[in-house]
Every structure is written in structure tokens, then in C-alpha cells.
PLY file of the C-alpha trace (Angstrom):
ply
format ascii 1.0
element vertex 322
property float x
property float y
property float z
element edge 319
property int vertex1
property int vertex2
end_header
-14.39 37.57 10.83
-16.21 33.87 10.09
-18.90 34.91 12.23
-19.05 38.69 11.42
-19.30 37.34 7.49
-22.13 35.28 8.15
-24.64 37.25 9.59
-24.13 39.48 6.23
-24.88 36.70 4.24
-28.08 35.09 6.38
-29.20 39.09 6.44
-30.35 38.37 3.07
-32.69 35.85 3.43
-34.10 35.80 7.39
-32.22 39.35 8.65
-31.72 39.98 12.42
-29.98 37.03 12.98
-27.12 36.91 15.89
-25.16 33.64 16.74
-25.00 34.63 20.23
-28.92 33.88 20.21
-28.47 31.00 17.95
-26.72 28.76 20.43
-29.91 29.30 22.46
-32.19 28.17 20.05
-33.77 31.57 19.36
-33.65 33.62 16.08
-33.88 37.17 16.28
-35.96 38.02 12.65
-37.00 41.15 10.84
-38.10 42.42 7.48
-36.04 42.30 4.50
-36.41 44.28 4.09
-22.56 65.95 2.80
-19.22 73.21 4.41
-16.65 72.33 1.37
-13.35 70.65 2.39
-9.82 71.15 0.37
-8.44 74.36 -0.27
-10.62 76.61 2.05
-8.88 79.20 4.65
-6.45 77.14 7.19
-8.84 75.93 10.04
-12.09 75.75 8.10
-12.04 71.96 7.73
-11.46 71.78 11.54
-14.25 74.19 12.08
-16.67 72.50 10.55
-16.49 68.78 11.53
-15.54 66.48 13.87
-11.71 65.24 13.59
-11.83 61.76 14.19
-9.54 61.94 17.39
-12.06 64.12 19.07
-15.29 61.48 18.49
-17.23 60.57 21.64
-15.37 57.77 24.04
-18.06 55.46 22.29
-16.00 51.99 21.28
-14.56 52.01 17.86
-16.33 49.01 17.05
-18.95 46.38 18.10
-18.69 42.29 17.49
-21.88 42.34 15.60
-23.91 44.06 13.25
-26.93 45.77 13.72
-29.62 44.81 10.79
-31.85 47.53 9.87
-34.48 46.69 7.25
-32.09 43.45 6.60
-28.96 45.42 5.86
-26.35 44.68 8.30
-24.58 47.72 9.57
-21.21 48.12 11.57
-21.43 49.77 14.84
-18.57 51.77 15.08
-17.46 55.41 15.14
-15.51 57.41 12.85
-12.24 56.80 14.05
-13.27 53.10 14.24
-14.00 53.18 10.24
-10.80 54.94 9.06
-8.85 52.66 11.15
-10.62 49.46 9.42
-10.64 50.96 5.91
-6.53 51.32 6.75
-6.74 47.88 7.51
-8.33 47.17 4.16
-5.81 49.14 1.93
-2.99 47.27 4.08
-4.60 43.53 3.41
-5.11 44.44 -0.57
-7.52 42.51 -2.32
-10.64 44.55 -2.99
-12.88 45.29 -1.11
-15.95 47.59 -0.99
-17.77 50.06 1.36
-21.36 51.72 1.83
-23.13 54.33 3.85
-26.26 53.79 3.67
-28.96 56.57 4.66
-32.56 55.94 4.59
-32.99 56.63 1.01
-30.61 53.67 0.89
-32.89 51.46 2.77
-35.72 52.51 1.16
-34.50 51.95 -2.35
-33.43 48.69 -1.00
-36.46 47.56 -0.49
-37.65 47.62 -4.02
-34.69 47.21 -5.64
-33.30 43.29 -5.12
-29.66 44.04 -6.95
-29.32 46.91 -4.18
-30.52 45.09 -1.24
-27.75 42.07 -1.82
-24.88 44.77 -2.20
-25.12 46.36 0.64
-25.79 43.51 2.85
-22.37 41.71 0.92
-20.47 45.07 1.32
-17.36 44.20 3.32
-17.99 47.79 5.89
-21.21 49.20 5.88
-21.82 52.72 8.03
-24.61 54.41 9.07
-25.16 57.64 7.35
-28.22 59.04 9.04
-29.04 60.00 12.44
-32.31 58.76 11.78
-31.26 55.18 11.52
-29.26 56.03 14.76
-32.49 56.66 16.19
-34.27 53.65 14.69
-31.63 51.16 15.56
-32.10 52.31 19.71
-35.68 52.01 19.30
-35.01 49.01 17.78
-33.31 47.41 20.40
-29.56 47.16 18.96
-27.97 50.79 19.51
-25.76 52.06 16.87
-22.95 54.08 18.52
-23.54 57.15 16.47
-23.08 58.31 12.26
-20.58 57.99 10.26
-21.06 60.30 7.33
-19.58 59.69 3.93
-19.25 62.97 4.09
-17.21 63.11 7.47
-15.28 59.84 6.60
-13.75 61.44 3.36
-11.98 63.89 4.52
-10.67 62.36 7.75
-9.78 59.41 4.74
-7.67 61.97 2.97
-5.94 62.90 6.00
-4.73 59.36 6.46
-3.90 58.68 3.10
-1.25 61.96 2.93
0.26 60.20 6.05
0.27 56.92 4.38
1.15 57.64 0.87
-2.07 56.18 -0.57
-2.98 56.84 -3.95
-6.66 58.07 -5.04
-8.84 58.30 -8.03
-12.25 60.39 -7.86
-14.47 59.10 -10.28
-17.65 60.74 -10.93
-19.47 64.30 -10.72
-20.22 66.60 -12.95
-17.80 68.27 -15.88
-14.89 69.47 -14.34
-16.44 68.77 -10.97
-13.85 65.86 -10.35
-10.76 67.49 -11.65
-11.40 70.64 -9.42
-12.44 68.58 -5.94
-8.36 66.72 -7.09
-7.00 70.12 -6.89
-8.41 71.32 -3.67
-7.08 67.77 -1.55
-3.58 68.03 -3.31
-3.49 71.50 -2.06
-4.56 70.53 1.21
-2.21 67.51 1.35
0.36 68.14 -0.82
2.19 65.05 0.57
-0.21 62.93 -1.55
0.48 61.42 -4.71
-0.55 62.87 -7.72
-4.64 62.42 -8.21
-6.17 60.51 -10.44
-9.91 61.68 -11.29
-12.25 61.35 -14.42
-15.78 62.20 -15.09
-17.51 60.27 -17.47
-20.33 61.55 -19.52
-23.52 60.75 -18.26
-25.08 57.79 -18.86
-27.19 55.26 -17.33
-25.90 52.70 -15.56
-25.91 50.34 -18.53
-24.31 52.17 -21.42
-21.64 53.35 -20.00
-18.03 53.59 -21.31
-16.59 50.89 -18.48
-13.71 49.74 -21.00
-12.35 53.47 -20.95
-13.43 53.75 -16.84
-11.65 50.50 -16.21
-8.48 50.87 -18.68
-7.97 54.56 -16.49
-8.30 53.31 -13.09
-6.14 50.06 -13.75
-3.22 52.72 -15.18
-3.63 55.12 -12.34
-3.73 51.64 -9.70
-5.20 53.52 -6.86
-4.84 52.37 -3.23
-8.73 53.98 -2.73
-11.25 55.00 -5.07
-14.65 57.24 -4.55
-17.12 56.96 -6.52
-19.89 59.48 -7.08
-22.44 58.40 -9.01
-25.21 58.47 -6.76
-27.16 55.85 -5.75
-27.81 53.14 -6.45
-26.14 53.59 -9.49
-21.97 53.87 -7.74
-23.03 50.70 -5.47
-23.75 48.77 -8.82
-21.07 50.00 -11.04
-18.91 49.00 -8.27
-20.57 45.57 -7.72
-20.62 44.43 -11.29
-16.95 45.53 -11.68
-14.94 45.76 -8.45
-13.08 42.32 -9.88
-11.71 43.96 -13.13
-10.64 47.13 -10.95
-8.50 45.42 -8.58
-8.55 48.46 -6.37
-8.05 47.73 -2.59
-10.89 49.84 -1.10
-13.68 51.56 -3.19
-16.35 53.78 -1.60
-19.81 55.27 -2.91
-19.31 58.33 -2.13
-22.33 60.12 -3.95
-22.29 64.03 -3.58
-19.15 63.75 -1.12
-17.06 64.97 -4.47
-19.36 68.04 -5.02
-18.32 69.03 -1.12
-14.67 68.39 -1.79
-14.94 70.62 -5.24
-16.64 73.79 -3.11
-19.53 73.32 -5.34
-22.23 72.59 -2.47
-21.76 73.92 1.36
-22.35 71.34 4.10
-24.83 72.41 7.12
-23.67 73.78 10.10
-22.33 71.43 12.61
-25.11 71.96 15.04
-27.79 70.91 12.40
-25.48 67.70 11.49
-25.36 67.04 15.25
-29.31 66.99 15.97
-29.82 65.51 12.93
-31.34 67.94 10.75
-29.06 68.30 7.65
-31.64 67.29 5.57
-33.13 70.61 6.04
-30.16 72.70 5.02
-30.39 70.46 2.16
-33.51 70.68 1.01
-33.12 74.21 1.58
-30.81 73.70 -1.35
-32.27 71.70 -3.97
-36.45 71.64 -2.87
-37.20 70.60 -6.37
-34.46 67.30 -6.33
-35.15 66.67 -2.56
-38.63 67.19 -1.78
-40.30 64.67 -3.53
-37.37 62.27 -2.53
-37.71 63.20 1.22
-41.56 62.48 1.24
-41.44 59.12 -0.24
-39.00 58.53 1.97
-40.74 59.48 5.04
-43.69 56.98 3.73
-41.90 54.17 2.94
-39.51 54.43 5.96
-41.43 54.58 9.09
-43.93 51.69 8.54
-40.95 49.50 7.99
-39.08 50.05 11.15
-42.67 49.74 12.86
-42.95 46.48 11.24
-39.70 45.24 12.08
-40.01 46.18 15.52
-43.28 44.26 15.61
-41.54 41.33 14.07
-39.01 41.19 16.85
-38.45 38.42 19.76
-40.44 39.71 22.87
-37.30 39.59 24.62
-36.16 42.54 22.53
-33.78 42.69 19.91
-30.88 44.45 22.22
-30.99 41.03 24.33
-29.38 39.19 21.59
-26.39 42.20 22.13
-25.63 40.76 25.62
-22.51 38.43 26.67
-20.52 39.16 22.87
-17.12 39.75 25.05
0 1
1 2
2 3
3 4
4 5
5 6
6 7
7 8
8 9
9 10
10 11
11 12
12 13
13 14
14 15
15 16
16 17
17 18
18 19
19 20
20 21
21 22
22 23
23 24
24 25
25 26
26 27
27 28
28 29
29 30
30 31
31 32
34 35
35 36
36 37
37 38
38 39
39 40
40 41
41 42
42 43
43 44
44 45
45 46
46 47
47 48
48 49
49 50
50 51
51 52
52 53
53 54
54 55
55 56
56 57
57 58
58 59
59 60
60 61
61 62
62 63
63 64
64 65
65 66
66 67
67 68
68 69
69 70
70 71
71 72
72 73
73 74
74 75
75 76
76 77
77 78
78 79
79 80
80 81
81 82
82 83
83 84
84 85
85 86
86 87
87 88
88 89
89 90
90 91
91 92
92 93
93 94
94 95
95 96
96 97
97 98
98 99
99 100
100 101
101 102
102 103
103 104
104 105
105 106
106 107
107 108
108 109
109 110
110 111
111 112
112 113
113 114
114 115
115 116
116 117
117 118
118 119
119 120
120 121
121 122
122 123
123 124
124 125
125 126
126 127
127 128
128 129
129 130
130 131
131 132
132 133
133 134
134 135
135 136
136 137
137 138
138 139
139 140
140 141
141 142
142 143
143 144
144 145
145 146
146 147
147 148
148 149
149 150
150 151
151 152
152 153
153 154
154 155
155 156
156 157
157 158
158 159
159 160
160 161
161 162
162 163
163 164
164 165
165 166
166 167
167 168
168 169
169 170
170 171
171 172
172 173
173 174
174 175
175 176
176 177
177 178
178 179
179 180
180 181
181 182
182 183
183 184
184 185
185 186
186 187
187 188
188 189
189 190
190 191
191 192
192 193
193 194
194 195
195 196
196 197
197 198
198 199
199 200
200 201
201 202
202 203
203 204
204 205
205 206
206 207
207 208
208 209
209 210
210 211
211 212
212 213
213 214
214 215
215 216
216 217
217 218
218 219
219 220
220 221
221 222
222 223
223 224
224 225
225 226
226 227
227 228
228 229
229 230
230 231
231 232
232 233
233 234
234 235
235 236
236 237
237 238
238 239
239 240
240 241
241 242
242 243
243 244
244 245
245 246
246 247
247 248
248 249
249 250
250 251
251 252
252 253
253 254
254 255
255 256
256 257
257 258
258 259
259 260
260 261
261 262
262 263
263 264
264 265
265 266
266 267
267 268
268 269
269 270
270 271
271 272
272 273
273 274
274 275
275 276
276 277
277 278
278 279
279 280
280 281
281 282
282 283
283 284
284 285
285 286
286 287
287 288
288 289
289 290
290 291
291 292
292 293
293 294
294 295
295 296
296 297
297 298
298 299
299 300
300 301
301 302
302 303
303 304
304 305
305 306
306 307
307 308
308 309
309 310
310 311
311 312
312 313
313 314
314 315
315 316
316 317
317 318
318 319
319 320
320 321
């Protein structure tokens, strides 16, 4: 944990950086760089994504993060990341998780404030099969994606078998009161569901004495938040000490899924790793212009941290972790 810990921290300042290649002398550098789920016809949620149980016979988690565009991710697979966010409700404390897709790491780039939270955030999971892609051109192969949108729901599934309580924060009006409904349907084990949408507001005026008085009542084992981001990774940030909440997620449009406001893609499209068509099939005017920038941005940074790597190659510094 030491060691896992401080490759997050020096992935701030010279990213790509493995102890295993330390004790040789050698650093490896780079630049710094969601089918609706409660309450649908028994079977649908089955249907239409992967249950954790039936993942690929990939490990459930690696000794090391990969660093993409200096955020440090954690190679594991979906059942790998409910088991250590189960963990993380067990230990207490707070603690905080991202999934990062390349809009992340893009918005990372320029944004300082963003870049530092998710390369502190205590589990960080790749939520694109592009950065899948990048990271085994890269050199260090992440196992596969772990969608926000996948981890939720498998998430609720444990927390009905643990007892956990949850707050939904975020959404639109009535958006968060309607996706509570639909998962205590689905799991009526749970207890009761705490879940408040605040007006909007940017980032900086909103009503966080109201926010944090409801969640400290409600004292939730895990929290989503959908803001977006980078907005839910800073509100989160700036207060996850005043919250004392035990795991909190950014869980962006994950809530509109859960309220059957917005249909996920097929599973074959999520599989080859073209969701973001469905989805710009849905919103061209929100997504379009996002996608492009993206698309700029994106590419000339992987080829320039490839570039930047050891000759050896980056996967080297993988070898002899047992």
C-alpha cells in the first residue's frame, strides 16, 4: 500500500515512475500530463451488462499502476473494483474514487486542480476502451474497462447484500429521487435512500452547508455523485473531510441511467468500444464538439508519451512485481 501510494504521489510531478525500475537506476517518465438499470422487466439488467462474476479470467488486480498522461490508473477488472471499494466501506475513513475517460485526461491536462485529484484518488478505473488501447500501445496493458456505468449497478448489488446505505446526489429535478426509487425496487433489502438534487450552480456558489448538513444526517456508507466533470471530482475534493462518508464516487450521468432517463448502448457497441457513437447519436449538439476536441488533444499526447518512454519499453518496468 506504501509503495502503491507513492507512485500516485511522484505521478504528479515526473509520471511513469515504477519502483521495480527504480532499484535499477532507471526511471520510466512521461508527460504530465453510461440500457437503464432499476426497475426494468426481471432480466433486463442481466441482459444488458456484464455481471461481475462472469468478467474475463483477467486478474482482479495488478501491483502497480499504469500512468496514462500522468494519472495513475488501477489495473483491475470489475469484480476486482467492487471487491476493493467493499474493502473501503469495511476500513471507514473516507475515501474517494474516479473513472476517468479521455475527456478526463484531456481536461486534466489544462486544468491543474483536476490533474492532482485524480492522481491522489485512492482507486482510479479506466472508463474507456480507448485508454485500454493506449495503455497496450503504451507498453503497460490495462486488463480491460471498468465503467462507472457497469460498476454502479454491480455496487448496488453488493450493497443490498451488505446493508450499505446510499445517497445519490446530483442530476437533474426529480432525476435523483426517481433513479432512488428504481434501486429500492430492485433491492428492496436496502436501506432507505437518501438522494437530493441541488439547484444548479457552479461549482463555487453552491449551497454546500445544506449538501453537507443532508448527507451528514442521512451518514451514508457510499455516495455518487453526479455532477459531471470536473465539477463532482472537485466538490468531492474540497469537501470529502466535512462529509465523512466512507467511499464517494463521481459518477456523472451514471444517475440519469439508473432514473431510465437515458438508454445505454448495446452491449456489442460497449464491447468494441464504440459507445460513444450511440451517444453521440443522442446528444450531437452536447457531444460533438466535446468528442472533436477530444480527439485533438488526445492522440498527440499518448504519441508524445510514448516518445518520451525508456527504449526498453514501458511494459519492461511491469516484469518481476510477484
Amino acid at each position: 500500500m506504501v509503495a502503491h501510494q507513492s507512485i500516485r504521489q511522484s505521478a504528479q510531478v515526473e509520471v511513469g515512475v515504477h519502483p521495480s525500475r527504480q532499484s535499477q537506476g532507471a526511471l520510466a517518465t512521461s508527460i504530465l500530463g453510461r440500457e437503464p438499470y432499476p426497475g426494468f422487466p426481471p432480466g433486463a439488467v442481466e441482459r444488458a451488462m456484464p455481471r461481475a462474476d462472469q468478467m474475463p479470467a483477467y486478474p482482479t488486480v495488478m501491483e502497480w499502476p499504469v500512468v496514462i498522461l500522468g494519472v495513475p490508473f488501477d489495473p483491475m477488472t470489475l469484480a476486482g473494483a467492487v471487491d476493493r471499494i467493499e474493502s473501503m466501506v469495511a476500513e471507514g475513513g473516507t475515501h474517494y474514487v474516479v473513472t476517468p475517460n479521455v475527456d478526463f485526461l484531456v481536461k486534466a491536462q489544462r486544468d491543474p486542480e483536476l490533474h492532482d485529484i485524480l492522481a491522489r484518488a485512492d482507486l482510479v478505473l479506466c472508463d474507456g476502451k480507448p485508454l485500454v488501447w493506449a495503455s497496450h500501445w503504451l507498453g503497460d496493458a490495462l486488463p480491460c474497462r471498468v465503467a462507472g456505468s457497469d460498476l454502479i449497478p454491480c455496487l448496488l448489488q453488493r450493497a443490498a447484500e451488505q446493508g450499505w446505505r446510499l445517497f445519490l446526489l446530483g442530476g437533474g429535478p426529480g432525476v435523483a429521487s426517481e433513479a432512488a426509487r428504481r434501486i429500492a425496487a430492485a433491492h428492496p433489502r436496502l436501506p432507505e435512500i437518501a438522494h437530493y438534487s441541488p439547484p444548479y450552480r457552479p461549482l463555487g456558489e453552491m449551497n454546500d452547508a445544506e449538501i453537507i448538513g443532508r448527507v451528514r444526517e442521512a451518514k451514508p456508507d457510499l455516495m455518487l455523485v453526479c455532477f459531471g466533470c470536473p465539477k463532482q471530482e472537485k466538490w468531492i475534493s474540497r469537501h470529502r473531510n466535512e462529509l465523512d462518508v466512507p467511499v464517494m464516487i463521481g459518477a456523472g450521468g451514471t444517475i440519469d441511467f439508473l432514473a431510465a432517463r437515458m438508454a445505454r448502448a448495446p452491449v456489442w457497441m460497449r464491447r468494441s468500444g464504440t459507445e460513444w457513437l450511440f451517444r453521440l447519436f443522442q446528444e450531437p449538439g452536447r457531444l460533438a464538439r466535446r468528442y472533436a476536441d477530444d480527439l485533438l488533444h488526445f492522440l498527440p499526447a499518448i504519441l508524445a508519451q510514448r516518445w518520451r518512454r525508456p527504449s526498453e519499453g514501458a511494459g519492461n518496468s511491469l516484469k518481476g512485481r510477484a
